[in-house]
Each structure stands twice: as structure tokens, then as C-alpha cells.
N, C-alpha and C positions, 0 to 999 in steps of 0.2 A: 353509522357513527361519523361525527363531523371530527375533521382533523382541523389543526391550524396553521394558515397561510402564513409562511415566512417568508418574509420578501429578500431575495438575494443581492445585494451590495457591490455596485463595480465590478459588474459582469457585463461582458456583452458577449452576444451571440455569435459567431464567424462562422463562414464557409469551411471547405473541407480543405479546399484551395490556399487558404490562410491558415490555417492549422497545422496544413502541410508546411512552412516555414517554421513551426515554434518547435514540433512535438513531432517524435516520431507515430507514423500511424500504422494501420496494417497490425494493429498490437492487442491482445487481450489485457487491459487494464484492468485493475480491481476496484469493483464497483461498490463492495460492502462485505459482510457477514450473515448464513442462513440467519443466526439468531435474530436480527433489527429487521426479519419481515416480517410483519404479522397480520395485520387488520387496516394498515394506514399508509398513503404514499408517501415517498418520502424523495422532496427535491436536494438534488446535488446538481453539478457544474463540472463537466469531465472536458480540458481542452480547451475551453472556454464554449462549452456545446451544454445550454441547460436540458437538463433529461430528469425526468419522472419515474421513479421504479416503485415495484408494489407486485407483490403477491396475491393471482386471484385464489380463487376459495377451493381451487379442484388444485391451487397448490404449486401452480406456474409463478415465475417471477418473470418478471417481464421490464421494460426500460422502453420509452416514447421518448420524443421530444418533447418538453413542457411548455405546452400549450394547446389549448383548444383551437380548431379550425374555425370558430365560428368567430367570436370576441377577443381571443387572445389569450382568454384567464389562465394564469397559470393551471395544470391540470392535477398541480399537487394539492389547490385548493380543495379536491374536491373527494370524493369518497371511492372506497374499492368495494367491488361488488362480485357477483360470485364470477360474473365473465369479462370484468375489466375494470376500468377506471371512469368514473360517472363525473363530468365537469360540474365543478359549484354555481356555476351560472346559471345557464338554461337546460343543463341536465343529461348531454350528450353521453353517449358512453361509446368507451374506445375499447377495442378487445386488443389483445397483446402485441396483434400485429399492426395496430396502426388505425385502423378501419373502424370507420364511425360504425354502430350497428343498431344505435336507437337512438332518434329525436321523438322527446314528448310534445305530443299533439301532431305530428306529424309523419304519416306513415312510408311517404319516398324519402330513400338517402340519395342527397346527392353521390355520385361516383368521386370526385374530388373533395368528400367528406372526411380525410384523414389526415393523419400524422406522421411523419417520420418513426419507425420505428429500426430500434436495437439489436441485435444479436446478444443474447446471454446465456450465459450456461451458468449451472452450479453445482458447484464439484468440490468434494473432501472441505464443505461447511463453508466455501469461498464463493461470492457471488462474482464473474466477468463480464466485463462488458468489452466486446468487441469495437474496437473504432479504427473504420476504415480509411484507404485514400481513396476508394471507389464505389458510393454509397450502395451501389446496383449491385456488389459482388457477395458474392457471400464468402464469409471464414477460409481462409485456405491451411488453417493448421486446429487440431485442439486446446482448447485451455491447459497450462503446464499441471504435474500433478503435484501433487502435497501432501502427502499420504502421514503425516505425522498426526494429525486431528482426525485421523478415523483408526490410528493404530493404540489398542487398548495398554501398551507398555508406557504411556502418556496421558496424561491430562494436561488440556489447555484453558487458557481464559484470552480474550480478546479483547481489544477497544478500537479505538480511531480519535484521531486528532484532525482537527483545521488548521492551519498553518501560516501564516502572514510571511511567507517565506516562497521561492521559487524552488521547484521539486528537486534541485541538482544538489542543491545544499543541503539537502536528507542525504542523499547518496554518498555526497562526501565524507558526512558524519559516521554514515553506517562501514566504511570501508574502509576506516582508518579506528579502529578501535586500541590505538596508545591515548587515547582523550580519556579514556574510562579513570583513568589512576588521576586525575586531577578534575574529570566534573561529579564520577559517581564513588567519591571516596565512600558514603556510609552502605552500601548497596555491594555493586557489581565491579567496581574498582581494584584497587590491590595496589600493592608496589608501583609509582609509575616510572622510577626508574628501569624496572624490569620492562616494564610496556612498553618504553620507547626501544630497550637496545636488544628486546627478544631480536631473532631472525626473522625475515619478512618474505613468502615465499609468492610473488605474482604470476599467474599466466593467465593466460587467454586465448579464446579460443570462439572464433565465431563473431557473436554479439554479448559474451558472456567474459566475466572474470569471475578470476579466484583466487585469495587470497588468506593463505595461512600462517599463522601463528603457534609456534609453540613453547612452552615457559615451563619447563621442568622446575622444582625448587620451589615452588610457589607459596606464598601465604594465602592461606584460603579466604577471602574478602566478608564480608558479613551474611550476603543472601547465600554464598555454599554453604558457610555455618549452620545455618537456618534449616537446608534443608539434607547435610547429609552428615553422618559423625567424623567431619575429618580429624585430624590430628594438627601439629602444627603449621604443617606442610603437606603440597598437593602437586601432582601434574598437572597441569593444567594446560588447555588449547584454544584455538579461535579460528575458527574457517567460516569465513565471507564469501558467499555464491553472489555476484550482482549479474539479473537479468535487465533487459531496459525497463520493464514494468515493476518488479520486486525484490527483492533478495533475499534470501536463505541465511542465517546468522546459526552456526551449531558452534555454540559455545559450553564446555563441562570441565569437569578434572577428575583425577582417580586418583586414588592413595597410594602412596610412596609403591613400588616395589609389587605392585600387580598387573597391570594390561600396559601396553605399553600403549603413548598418548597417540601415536601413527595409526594404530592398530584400529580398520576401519569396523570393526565386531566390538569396538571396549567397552566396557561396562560401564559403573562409574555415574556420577552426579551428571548428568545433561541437560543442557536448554535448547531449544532447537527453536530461534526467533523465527515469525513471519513476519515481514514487512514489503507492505502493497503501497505504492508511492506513486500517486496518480496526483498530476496534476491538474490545478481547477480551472487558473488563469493564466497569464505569464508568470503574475509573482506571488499568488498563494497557492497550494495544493491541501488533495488528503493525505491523510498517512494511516492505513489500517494494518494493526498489526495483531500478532498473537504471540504468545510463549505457550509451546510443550512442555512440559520437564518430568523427568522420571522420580520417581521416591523410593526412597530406602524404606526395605520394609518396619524398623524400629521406628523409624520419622515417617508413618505415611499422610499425617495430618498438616504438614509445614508444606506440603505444595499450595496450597491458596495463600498462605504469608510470601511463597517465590513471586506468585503471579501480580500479588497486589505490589512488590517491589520494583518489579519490572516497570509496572504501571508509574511508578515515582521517579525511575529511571530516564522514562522517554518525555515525564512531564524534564526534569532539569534539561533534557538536550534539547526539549521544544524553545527553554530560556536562551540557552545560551545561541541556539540558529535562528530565531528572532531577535534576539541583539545585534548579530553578527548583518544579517540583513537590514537590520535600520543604521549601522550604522556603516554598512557600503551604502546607502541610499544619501547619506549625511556628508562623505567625502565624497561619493562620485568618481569622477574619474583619478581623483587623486588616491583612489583604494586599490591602488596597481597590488598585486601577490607575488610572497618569493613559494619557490616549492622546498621542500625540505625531504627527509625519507619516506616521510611518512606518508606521502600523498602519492605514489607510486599508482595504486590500485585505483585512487580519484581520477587520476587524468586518464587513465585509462578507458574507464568506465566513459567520460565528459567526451573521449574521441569518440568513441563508437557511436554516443546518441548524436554528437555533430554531424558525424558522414551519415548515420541515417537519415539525418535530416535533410542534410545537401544532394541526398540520392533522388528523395521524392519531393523535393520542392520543385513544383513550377519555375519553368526557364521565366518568365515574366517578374517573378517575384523573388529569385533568385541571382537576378540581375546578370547571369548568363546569356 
């Protein structure tokens, strides 16, 4: 089966050397979802590093560099076969590690017949891609776990977004959740008086933050409606996990006068957000995300109206963080920022991927 070439748009290729200045490396980024591999490759842009992923037929997924050794062709052009990926030109095929292993009409492979090949794993439904600062090394840690999409007290739904925006400005968004009460009022929103003057609890620890919220008294917003019998009032919480490659988002509430909202065992309405925030370029990325969420057993039908909600939710922040990026791009340097409370957990997050960066940036291009 033929797939179709889509040509990628203001990309370019860089060294490991050069990547090392934008993006921390050394990291498992998220590369996709089990569900989007099936029969056809499929190119993305991880870093500014174009890569080819594709699933062969015994069920590996696997990630090249996109391009064929011979002409160039891209190799997303081209079709998956039971032991690799078959270039649309002259018909090369490349098995997962790299390695030409058939030219038609021709029975010697050259030895320098290959490609750049990836590290991937996939794990709890998450596809990784490993991106190093030393292409020769192999992984020095495993993929993190995620065990909410394999645990049966959950159902999830997934998507992914492209983003005309630089990946820190996701992060931002996602670690400052007082925005909700004024961009997702018909959804996931509520009070945003309350959002702004809840208590904000930051720490950190490592390469990691976390950042909790919690808002006893609450009105329950439209999507808890949806999916659980509140009343007119609810506990309600917000715990932000940020990793450099993703974040963990367990947002829920419970009814007046049962589990208390601290209480790491509570029952109770919950969402348990994935979001995987790899970027493409300097100034667009992906954003793969998912929602868990639990059902009441009187409601067990309204978890696909939570998830399609969800899904409306990360369309409005895609507007408002593409706005926001065109129009720092429109004043430039006249777009200087004050910080407020609420960004606490943001700069936090922004130090850590800076000193990553500054640890493995080459002394040449770090001006060191």
C-alpha cells in the first residue's frame, strides 16, 4: 500500500552538536501513540532531526532518519513491509536498525548502505524516542512509566496537536492552571476568582516540579457535571508533575464531606492528563496528549463526552498560545514580561531546561 509524501515546511536538519544548544538531550521524548501505527510511515521532526517511524508486520516500531542513502527520498515516501521500510524510489529497504538489506536488481549491499537509526521503546500505549548527545551510546535510563492507560479503573482517548509555537510555551500553560477560569469557562474552568487566590504549593526536586492546588468549596464546572452527580459544590484539586519531556496533570473533585482532597487513595471524579511536548523546530512542536478519567457507575456512558471535552479544551489553549507567539514575534523585543504568582512553577520548570542546556552545550557554541 502506497502512503502519501508530505513535504515538511521550514525544517532543517542539524547536528547533535547544534541541538545541543536549543533542547536538552540525553532524554526520552514522545514520539506518538500505539494507536497511529498501523500499515504506513509516518514523518515527523523531533529537535529539528527529520525521522521516519513505522511499525513492521512482526510488530516492532522502529524510527530512522528520513532519508534514503541512495537519492535522498524522503523514506516516509515510501511503504512498510513485513521487515522494514521500502524507499519509494528505487525500492531500498531499511530494517529497524538502519541497515539497507535489499536493493532490487542488485545482490551486494554496500556496507555504508544505511541510515541513522533511533532508540524506541513502547510502553503503557506511549511510543519514545530516545534522543541523544552521543549518537554511539546507547539509553542510560528507561522510558518513565504511565501506568494510567493500562489500569482498567480508567478509560482514556488520545490526540496530538502541531503547534506554531515554541515547546516552553506549552509548559507554561500547563503549570499555571488559574487560566482555566477565564479561557475554558464552558468546559473545565469554574470560578476564576477562586483559581487565581487558591494556595499554590511549588517544589522541586531534581529535573522535576510540582505543583499543587487545592480549592475546597468549589462549583463544579460543566465537564464534572457531565461526568459525575455532583451537587452544587465540590473539592476540588490540581497537581502538575512537569518532567523535561512531559507532564502528568491529576485533576478531580469529590463530594462535600467524603475523602478528603490530600488524601492520596480519594475516590471521587478524576482526570489524569498525559501531555508529551516534544519539540520539532525552535518555534513549533508536538503536543501528544491523553485524558484517563474514572466514571461513576450511574454515569458510565459520559466518559467519551469528558474526553471529546478535553479535546476542545487543548483546541482553545492551542488559540490562545498561538496568539500569544505571534504576537511576541510582532513586538520583538519590545515583549519584555512581568512575573506574577502565578508563574512560580513556570520559571521553575524554564531554569531547569536552561542549565540542562548549558551543561551539554559544546564549549564552541556556548561561547565558553
Amino acid at each position: 500500500m502506497t502512503t502519501t509524501c508530505i513535504p515538511i515546511k521550514n525544517v532543517t536538519t542539524t547536528d547533535t552538536a547544534a541541538a545541543a544548544k536549543r533542547f536538552p538531550l540525553d532524554q526520552w521524548y514522545v514520539a506518538g501513540f500505539s494507536s497511529e501505527f498501523t500499515d504506513k510511515p509516518i514523518a515527523r521532526t523531533f529537535l529539528n532531526q527529520k525521522v521516519v517511524l513505522f511499525r513492521t508486520g512482526e510488530g516492532q516500531v522502529a524510527a530512522l532518519e528520513d532519508r534514503c542513502c541512495h537519492r535522498s527520498l524522503p523514506l516516509s515516501c515510501g511503504t512498510v513491509e513485513g521487515t522494514g521500510v521500502r524507499c519509494g524510489y528505487h525500492g531500498l529497504l531499511y530494517a529497524p536498525n538502519g541497515q539497507c538489506i535489499e536493493i532490487p536488481g542488485q545482490e551486494r549491499i554496500p556496507s555504508k548502505a544505511k541510515v541513522k537509526a533511533y532508540h524506541v521503546i513502547e510502553k503503557n500505549q506511549i511510543i519514545w524516542i530516545w534522543m541523544p548527545r552521543d549518537e554511539a551510546a546507547d539509553p542510560n535510563r528507561a522510558p518513565p512509566d504511565y501506568p494510567f492507560h493500562d489500569d482498567p479503573r480508567y478509560k482514556f482517548g488520545s490526540g496530538n496537536y502541531h503547534y506554531q509555537s515554541p515547546w516552553q510555551l506549552i509548559h507554561d500553560n500547563l503549570l499555571d492552571l488559574s487560566h482555566l477560569g477565564y479561557v475554558h469557562l464552558l468546559t473545565i474552568g469554574g470560578d476564576a476568582k477562586l483559581h487565581m487566590n487558591a494556595p499554590m504549593k511549588v517544589t522541586s526536586e531534581g529535573d522535576h516540579v510540582k505543583v499543587v492546588r487545592l480549592m475546597p468549596d468549589s462549583s463544579p464546572p460543566p465537564t464534572y457535571r457531565k461526568a459525575w452527580p455532583f451537587g452544587e459544590k465540590c473539592e476540588r484539586w490540581q497537581e502538575i508533575e512537569f518532567d523535561v519531556t512531559h507532564l502528568r496533570i491529576w485533576t478531580g473533585a469529590v463530594e462535600p464531606d467524603t475523602d478528603a482532597i490530600d488524601d492520596p487513595e480519594r475516590g471521587g471524579f478524576h482526570m489524569r492528563g498525559f501531555h508529551g511536548i516534544t519539540p520539532e523546530t525552535d518555534e513549533t512542536c508536538h503536543y501528544f496528549w491523553s485524558m484517563s478519567s474514572t466514571k461513576h457507575p450511574d454515569m458510565p456512558e459520559n466518559i467519551d463526552a469528558v474526553i471529546q471535552q478535553t479535546a476542545f479544551t487543548f483546541d482553545e489553549d492551542r488559540t490562545i498560545i498561538e496568539a500569544q507567539y505571534r504576537n511576541m514575534l510582532e513586538f520583538g523585543e519590545k515583549a519584555s514580561w512581568i512575573d506574577i504568582h502565578v508563574d512560580a512553577g513556570a520559571n521553575r520548570a524554564r531554569r531547569i531546561v536552561a542549565d540542562l542546556i548549558k551543561k551539554q552545550a559544546p564549549a564552541e557554541l556556548s561561547g565558553s
